[in-house]
C-alpha positions in Angstrom: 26.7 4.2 8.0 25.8 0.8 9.3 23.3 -1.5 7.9 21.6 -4.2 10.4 19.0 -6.4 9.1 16.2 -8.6 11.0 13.4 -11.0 10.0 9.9 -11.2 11.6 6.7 -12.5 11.1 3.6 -11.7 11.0 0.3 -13.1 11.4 -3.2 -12.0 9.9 -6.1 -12.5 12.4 -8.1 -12.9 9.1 -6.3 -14.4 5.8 -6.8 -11.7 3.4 -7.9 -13.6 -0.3 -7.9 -11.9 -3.2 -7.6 -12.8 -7.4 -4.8 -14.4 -7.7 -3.8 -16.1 -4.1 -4.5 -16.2 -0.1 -2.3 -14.6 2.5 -2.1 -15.5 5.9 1.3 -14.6 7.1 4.3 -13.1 5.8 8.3 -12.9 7.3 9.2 -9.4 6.6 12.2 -7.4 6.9 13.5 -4.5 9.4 16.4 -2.9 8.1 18.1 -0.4 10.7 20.6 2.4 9.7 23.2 3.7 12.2 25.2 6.7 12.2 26.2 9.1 14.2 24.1 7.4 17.3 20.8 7.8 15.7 19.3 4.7 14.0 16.7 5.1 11.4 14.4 2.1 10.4 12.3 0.7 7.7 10.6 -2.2 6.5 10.8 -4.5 3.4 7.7 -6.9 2.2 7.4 -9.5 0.3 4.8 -9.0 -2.5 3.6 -10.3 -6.1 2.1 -7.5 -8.3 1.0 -9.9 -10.9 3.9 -10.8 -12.1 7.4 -12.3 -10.3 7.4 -13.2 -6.8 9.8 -10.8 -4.5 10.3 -13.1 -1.7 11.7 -13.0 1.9 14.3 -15.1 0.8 15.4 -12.5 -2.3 14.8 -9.8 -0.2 16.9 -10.5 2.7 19.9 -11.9 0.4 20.1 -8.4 -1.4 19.9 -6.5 2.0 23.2 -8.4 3.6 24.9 -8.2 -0.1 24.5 -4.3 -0.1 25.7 -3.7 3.3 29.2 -3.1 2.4 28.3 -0.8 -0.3 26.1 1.3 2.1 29.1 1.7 4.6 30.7 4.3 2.5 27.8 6.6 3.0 25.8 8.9 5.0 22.2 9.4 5.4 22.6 12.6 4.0 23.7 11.6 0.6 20.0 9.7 0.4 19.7 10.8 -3.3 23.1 9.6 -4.4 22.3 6.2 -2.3 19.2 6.1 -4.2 20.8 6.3 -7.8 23.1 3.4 -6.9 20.7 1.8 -6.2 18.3 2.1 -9.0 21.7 1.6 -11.0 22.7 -1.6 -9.4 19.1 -3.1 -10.1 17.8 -3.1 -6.7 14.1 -4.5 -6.2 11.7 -1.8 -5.2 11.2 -3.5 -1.3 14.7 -3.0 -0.6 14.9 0.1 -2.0 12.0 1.0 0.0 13.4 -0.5 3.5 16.8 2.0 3.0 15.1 5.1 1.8 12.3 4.8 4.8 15.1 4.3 7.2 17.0 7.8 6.0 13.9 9.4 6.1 13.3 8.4 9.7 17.0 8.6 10.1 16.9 12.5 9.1 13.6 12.9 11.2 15.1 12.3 14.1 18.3 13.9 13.6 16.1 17.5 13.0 13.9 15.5 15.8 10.4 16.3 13.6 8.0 14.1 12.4 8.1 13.8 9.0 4.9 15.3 8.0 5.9 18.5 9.7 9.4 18.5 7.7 6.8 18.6 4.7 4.7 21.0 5.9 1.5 18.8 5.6 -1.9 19.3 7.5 -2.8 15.9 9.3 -6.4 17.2 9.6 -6.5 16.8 6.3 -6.1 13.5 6.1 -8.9 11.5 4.6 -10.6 7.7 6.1 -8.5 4.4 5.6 -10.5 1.7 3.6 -10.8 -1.3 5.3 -10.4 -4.6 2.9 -12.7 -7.2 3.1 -11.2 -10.4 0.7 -13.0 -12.6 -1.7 -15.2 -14.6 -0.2 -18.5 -16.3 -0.2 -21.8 -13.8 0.7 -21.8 -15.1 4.3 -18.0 -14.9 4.9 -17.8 -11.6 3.6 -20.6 -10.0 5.9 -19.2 -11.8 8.8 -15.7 -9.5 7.8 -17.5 -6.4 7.7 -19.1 -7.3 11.0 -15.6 -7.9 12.7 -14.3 -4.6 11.2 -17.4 -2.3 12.4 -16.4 -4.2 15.5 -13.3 -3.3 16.0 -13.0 0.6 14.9 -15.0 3.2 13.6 -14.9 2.2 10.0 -15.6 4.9 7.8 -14.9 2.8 4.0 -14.4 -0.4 2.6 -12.7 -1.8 -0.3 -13.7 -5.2 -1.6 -12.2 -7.6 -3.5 -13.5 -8.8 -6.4 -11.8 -11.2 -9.5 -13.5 -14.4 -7.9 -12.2 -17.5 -9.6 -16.0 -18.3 -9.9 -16.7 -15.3 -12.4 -18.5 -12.2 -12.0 -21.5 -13.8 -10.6 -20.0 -14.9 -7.6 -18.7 -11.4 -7.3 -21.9 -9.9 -7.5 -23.5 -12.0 -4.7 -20.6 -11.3 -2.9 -20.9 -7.0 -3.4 -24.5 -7.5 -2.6 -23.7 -9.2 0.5 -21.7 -6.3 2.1 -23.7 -3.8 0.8 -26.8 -4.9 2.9 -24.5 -5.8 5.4 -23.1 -1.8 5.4 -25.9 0.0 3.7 -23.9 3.3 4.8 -20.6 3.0 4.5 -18.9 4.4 0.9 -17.5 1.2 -1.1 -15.0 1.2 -3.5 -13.7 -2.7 -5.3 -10.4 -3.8 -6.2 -10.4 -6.9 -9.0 -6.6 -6.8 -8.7 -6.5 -7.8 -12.4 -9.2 -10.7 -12.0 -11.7 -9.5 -15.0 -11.6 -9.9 -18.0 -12.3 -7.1 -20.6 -15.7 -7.7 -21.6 -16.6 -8.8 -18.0 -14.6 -5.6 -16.6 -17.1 -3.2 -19.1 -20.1 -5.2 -17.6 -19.1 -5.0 -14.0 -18.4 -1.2 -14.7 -22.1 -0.2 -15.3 -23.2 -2.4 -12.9 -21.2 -1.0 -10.0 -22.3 2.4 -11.0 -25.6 1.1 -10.2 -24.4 1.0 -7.0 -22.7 4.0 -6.3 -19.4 2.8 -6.1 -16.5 4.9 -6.0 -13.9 3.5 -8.6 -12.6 0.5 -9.8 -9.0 -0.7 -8.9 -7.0 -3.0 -11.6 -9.8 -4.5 -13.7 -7.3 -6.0 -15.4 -4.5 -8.0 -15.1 -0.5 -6.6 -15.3 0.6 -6.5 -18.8 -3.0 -5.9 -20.8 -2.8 -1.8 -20.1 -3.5 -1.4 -23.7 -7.2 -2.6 -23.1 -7.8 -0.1 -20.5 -8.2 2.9 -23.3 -11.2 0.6 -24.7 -12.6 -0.1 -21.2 -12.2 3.9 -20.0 -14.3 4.5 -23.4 -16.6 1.9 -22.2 -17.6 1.8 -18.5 -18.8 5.2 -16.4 -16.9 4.4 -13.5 -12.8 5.8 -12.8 -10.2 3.5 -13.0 -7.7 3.2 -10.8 -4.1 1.5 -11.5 -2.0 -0.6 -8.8 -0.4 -3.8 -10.1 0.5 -1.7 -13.9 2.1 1.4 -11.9 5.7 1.3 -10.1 7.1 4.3 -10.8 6.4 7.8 -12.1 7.2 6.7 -15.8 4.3 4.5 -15.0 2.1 7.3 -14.4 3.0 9.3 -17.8 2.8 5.8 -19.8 -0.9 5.3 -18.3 -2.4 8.5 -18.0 -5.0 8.5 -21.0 -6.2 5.9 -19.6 -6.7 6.1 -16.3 -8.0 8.1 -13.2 -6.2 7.3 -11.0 -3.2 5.6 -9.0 -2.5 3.3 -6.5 1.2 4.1 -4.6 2.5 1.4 -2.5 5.8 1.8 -0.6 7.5 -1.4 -1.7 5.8 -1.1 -5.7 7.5 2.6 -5.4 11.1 2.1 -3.9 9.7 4.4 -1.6 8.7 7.7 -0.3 11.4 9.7 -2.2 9.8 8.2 -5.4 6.4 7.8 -3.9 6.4 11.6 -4.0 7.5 12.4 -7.3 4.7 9.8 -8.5 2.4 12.2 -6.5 3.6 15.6 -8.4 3.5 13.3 -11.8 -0.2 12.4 -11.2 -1.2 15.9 -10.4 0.7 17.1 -13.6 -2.0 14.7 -15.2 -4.9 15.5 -13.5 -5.1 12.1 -11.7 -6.1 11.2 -8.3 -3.9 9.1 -5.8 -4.3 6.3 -3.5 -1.8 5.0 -0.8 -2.3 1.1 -0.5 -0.3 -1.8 1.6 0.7 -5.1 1.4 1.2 -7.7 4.5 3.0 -4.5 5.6 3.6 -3.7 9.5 2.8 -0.7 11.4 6.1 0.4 10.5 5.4 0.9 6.8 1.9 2.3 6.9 3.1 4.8 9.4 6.1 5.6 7.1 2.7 6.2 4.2 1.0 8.2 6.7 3.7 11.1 6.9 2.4 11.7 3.5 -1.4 10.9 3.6 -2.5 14.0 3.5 -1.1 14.6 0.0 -3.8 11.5 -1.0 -7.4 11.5 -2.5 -7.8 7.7 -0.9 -6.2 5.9 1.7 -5.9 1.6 2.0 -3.6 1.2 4.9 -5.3 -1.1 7.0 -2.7 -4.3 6.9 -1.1 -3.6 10.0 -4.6 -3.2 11.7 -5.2 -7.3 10.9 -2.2 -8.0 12.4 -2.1 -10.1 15.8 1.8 -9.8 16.2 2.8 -6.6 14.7 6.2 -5.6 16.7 5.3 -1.9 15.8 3.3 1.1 16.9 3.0 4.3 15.3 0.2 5.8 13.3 -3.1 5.8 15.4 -6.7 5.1 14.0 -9.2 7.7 15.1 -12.5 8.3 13.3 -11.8 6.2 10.5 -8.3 7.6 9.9 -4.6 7.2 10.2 -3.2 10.2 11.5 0.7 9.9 12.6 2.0 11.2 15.5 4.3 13.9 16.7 7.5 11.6 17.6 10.1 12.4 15.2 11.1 10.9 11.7 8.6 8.2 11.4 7.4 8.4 14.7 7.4 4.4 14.7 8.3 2.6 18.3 9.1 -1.2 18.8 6.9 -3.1 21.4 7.5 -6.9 22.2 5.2 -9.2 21.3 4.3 -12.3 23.7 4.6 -15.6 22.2 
């Protein structure tokens, strides 16, 4: 099995700012498999959950160092690959580049999508969230304009945490609210909030009818969420505190919920046995993104309709994405029939 590795970039038509920095573009990772004449692909991003930085630079260095180990295999042996892996101490993106291209490696070998491999129902598939950043009250209704612009947007997610406290954040909710009076919200603080402003911004969103909340607080205080779930009405949803299925059994009296992301998983082998971990604990899933491609949200939608709530709209503020795959229709992401990922490569002009 053959490992090839190339860089891109991408470029966000609108910087996406949230708690704890701004994005604007991102040099990403396509990994490609080959054996047998059938080349699988997938994607690693660089990310911060709230903690260390997993750059392009790290990334990429651990993806040309593992090469030589991966020439011994076969995608077939995906499971064993992925205990070496884990064993060697392999960040999660890179784990989640290999195992996404032996998924669409396998898909196309069997030439089926994915999703049918699984025997999942696309029309079950629920609306993407859209994400509009922090931002002042004008800013942020000029976003939602752009969006309703561009697709038939069925949800938003906001980001809250401002810098300038949960005032700002309030003029900033009220801002999209009368901007999308009927449109479903949900809000993501992506660990911006303090506890005692978390409880507060709790009742006052469920003034509002919002959803959930997403991360109220920041990565390493999870012991405050069991006084916060005793103290706000609204569910609380996990994404910068939850990797990995232990995750999920650490957090679960605390929590409703989860937030999967590929490259936070290692993922979709271990994306799905977070999913079966969360239902063994009654909780709800989420699939989010990072500054991922259309690559890697297509590679989430093979699995969407195993989700409560989708988030994977990165790709769709992209002005340079080299990928095509999963199409919006009526709000949602449905993949298509082509097999494995069903992800194609189209050139992008300069």
């Amino acid at each position: 099995m053959q490992l090839n590795v190339k860089l891109f970039t991408l470029t966000k038509r609108f910087p996406l700012k949230i708690s704890y920095g701004t994005t604007a573009q991102t040099t990403n990772v396509w990994v490609k498999i080959l054996h047998d004449g059938i080349e699988g692909w997938g994607e690693a991003s660089p990310f911060s959950a709230g903690g260390n930085a997993l750059t392009t630079d790290i990334i990429h260095s651990s993806l040309l160092q593992l090469a030589p180990t991966l020439e011994k295999f076969t995608p077939y042996e995906r499971h064993r690959i992925e205990e070496v892996l884990i064993e060697a101490n392999i960040i999660s993106p890179v784990r989640a580049a290999i195992d996404m291209a032996l998924h669409d490696w396998f898909g196309k070998s069997v030439n089926l999508p994915l999703w049918k491999i699984w025997g999942l129902d696309r029309n079950t598939i629920v609306p993407t969230s859209v994400t509009i950043g922090i931002n002042t009250p004008d800013g942020a209704r000029e976003r939602v304009k752009k969006w309703l612009e561009y697709a038939d947007i069925k949800l938003l997610k906001v980001k809250l945490g401002s810098k300038e406290g949960i005032e700002a954040d309030k003029e900033m909710l009220l801002a999209v609210c009368e901007e999308a009076p009927n449109l479903e919200i949900f809000v993501d603080a992506n660990g911006g909030w303090s506890l005692s402003d978390a409880v507060t911004m709790g009742k006052w969103l469920a003034d509002l009818n919002i959803k959930y909340i997403e991360q109220p607080l920041a990565k390493g205080r999870e012991p405050e969420l069991r006084e916060l779930k005793a103290k706000q009405p609204l569910p609380i949803f996990v994404d910068e505190s939850c990797f990995t299925c232990q995750d999920v059994s650490d957090l679960a009296n605390f929590i409703d919920g989860i937030n999967i992301k590929l490259m936070k998983s290692g993922g979709l082998t271990e994306a799905i046995r977070m999913i079966h971990v969360a239902r063994a604990h009654e909780l709800q899933v989420m699939f989010g993104c990072y500054s991922d491609s259309a690559l890697t949200n297509t590679a989430a939608a093979q699995i969407s309709p195993l989700a409560d709530y989708l988030d994977l709209d990165s790709h769709l503020n992209l002005i340079d994405d080299p990928f095509c795959g999963a199409v919006l229709q009526s709000g949602c992401l449905f993949p298509n029939d082509l097999p494995g990922l069903g992800v194609e490569y189209r050139a992008v002009s300069a």
